[in-house]
C-alpha positions as CSV (number, residue, x, y, z in Angstrom):
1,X,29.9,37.1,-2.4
2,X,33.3,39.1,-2.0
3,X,34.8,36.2,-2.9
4,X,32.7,35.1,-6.0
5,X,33.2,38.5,-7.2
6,X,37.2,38.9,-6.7
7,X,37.1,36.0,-9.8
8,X,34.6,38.1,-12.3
9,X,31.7,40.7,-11.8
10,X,28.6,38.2,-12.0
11,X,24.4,39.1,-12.1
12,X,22.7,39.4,-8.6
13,X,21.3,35.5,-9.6
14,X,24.4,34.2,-10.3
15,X,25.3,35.1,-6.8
16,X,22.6,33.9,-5.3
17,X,22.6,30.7,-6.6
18,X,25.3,29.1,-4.8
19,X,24.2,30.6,-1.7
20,X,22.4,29.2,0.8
21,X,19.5,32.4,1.0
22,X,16.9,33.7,-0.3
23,X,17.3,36.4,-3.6
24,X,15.8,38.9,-1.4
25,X,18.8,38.2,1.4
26,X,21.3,38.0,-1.4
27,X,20.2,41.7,-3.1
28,X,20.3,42.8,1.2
29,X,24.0,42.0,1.4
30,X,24.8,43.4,-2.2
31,X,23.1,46.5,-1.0
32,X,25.6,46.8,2.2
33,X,28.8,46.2,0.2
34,X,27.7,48.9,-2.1
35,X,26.8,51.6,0.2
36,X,30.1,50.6,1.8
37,X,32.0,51.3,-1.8
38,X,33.5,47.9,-2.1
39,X,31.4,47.1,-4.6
40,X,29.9,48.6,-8.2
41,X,26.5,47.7,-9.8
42,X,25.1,48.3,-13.5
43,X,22.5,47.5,-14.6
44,X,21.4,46.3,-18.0
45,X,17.6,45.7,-18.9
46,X,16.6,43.3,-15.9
47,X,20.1,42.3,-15.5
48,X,22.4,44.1,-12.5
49,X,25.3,43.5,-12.6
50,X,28.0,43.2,-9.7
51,X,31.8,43.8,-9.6
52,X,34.4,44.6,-6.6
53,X,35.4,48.3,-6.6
54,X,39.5,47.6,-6.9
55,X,40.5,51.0,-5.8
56,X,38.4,50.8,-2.2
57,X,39.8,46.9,-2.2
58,X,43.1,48.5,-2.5
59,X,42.3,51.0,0.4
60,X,40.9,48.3,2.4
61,X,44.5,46.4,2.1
62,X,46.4,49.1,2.6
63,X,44.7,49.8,6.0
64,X,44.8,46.1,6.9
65,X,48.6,46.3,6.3
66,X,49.2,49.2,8.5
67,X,47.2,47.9,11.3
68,X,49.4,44.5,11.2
69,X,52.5,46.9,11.0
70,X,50.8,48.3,14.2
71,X,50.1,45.0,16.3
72,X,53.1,43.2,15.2
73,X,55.1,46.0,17.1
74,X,52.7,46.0,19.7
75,X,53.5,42.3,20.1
76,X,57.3,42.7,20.0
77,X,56.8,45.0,22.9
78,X,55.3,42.7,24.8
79,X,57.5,39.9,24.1
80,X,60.3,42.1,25.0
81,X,58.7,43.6,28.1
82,X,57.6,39.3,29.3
83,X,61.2,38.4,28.4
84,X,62.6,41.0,30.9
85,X,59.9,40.6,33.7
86,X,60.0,36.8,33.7
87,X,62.2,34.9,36.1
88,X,65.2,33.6,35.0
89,X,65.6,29.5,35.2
90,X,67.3,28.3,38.7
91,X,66.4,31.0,40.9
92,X,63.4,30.5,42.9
């Protein structure tokens, strides 16, 4: 659905048709993304309408980056601290 939607808002059937669920299942997950901000719903006459929220997508990346930031000098630590524990080749 995030990824329907990151192409053009679309109605809560044109979502669901290309998914393997029910409507009901479909309007569930919509509801989740929604209370979770990363989406936005309208609604006009019987039609509701979904789009991604851009700023909270924005926020989302911008944590995602800082967490990679985070475990990619984690992993250089680790590398470091293998490289210096690790026997060197010929001495046994």
């Amino acid at each position: 659905m995030v990824e329907r939607l990151c192409r053009a808002p679309a109605s809560v059937s044109e979502l669901a048709e290309r998914l393997p669920m029910t409507l009901s299942a479909v309007t569930q997950h919509l509801k989740v993304l929604e209370q979770a901000g990363l989406i936005k719903t309208s609604k006009a006459g019987r039609v509701r309408t979904c789009a991604l929220d851009a700023q909270a997508m924005a926020q989302i990346e911008l944590w995602i980056a800082q967490r990679k930031q985070i475990w990619e000098r984690q992993y250089d630590q680790l590398d470091a601290y293998l490289a210096s524990t690790s026997p060197t080749e010929g001495t046994e």
